[in-house]
C-alpha positions as CSV (number, residue, x, y, z in Angstrom):
1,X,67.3,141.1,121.6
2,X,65.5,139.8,124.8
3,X,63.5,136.4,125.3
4,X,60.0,136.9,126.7
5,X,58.8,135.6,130.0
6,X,56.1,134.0,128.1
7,X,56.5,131.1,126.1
8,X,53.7,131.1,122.9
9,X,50.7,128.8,123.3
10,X,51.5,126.7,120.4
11,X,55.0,125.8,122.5
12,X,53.0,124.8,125.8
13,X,51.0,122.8,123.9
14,X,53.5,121.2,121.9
15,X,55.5,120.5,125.2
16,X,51.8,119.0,126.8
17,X,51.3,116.7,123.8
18,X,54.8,115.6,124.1
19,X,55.2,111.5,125.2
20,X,57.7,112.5,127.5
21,X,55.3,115.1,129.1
22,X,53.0,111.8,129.4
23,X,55.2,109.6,130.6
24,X,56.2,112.1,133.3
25,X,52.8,112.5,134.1
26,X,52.0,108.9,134.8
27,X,55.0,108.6,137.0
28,X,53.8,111.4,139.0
29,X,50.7,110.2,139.3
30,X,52.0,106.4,140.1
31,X,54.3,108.1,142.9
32,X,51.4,110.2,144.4
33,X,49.4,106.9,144.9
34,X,52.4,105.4,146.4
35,X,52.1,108.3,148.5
36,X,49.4,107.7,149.5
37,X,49.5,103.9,150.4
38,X,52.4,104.2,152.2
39,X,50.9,107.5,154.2
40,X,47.7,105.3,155.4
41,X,49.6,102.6,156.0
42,X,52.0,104.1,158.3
43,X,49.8,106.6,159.5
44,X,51.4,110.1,158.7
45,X,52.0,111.8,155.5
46,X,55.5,110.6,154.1
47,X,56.1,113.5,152.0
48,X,56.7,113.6,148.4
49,X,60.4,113.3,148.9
50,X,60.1,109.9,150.5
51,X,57.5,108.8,148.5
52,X,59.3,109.2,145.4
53,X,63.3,107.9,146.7
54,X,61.0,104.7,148.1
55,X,58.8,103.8,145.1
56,X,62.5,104.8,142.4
57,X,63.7,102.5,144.5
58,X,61.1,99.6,144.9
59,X,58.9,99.9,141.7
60,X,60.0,102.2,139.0
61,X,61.9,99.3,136.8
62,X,59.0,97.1,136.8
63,X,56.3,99.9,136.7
64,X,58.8,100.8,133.0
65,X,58.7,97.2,131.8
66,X,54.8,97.0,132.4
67,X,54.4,99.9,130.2
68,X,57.0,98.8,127.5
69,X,55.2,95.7,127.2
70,X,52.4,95.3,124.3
71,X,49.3,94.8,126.0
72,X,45.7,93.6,124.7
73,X,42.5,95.6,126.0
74,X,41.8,92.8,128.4
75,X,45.6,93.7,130.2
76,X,47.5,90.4,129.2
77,X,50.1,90.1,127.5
78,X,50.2,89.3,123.6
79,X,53.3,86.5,123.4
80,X,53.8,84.8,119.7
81,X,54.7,81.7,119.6
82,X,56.4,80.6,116.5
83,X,57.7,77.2,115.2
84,X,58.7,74.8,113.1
């Protein structure tokens, strides 16, 4: 029995739907415009490569936080404050 080449629609779209597709897809993006900056600031193209070891290393941890972070539509933070 042989595997097709062609994976079923329902299964791309599945995989498209997915939140780790997402996420992946807003890291890309977030990298391309790091890209970007860093390409007009220094006045060549970088390259993907060096975009994406540079903002790993510089922003990724705090780029993952931000989005862990409940947010309200206005962009700050929700903090509870509970006491006695």
């Amino acid at each position: 029995m042989t595997l097709s080449a062609q994976e079923p629609e329902t299964s791309r779209e599945f995989v498209k739907q997915s939140s780790l597709y997402q996420e992946f897809l807003a890291e890309r993006e977030e990298i391309l415009k790091h890209k970007w900056l860093e390409s007009e600031r220094l006045g060549y193209d970088i390259g993907f490569e060096r975009a994406l070891l540079d903002w790993i290393r510089k922003h990724r941890e705090g780029w993952r936080a931000a989005r862990r972070t409940p947010q309200t539509s206005g962009g700050a933070r929700v903090i509870s404050i509970s006491g006695s």
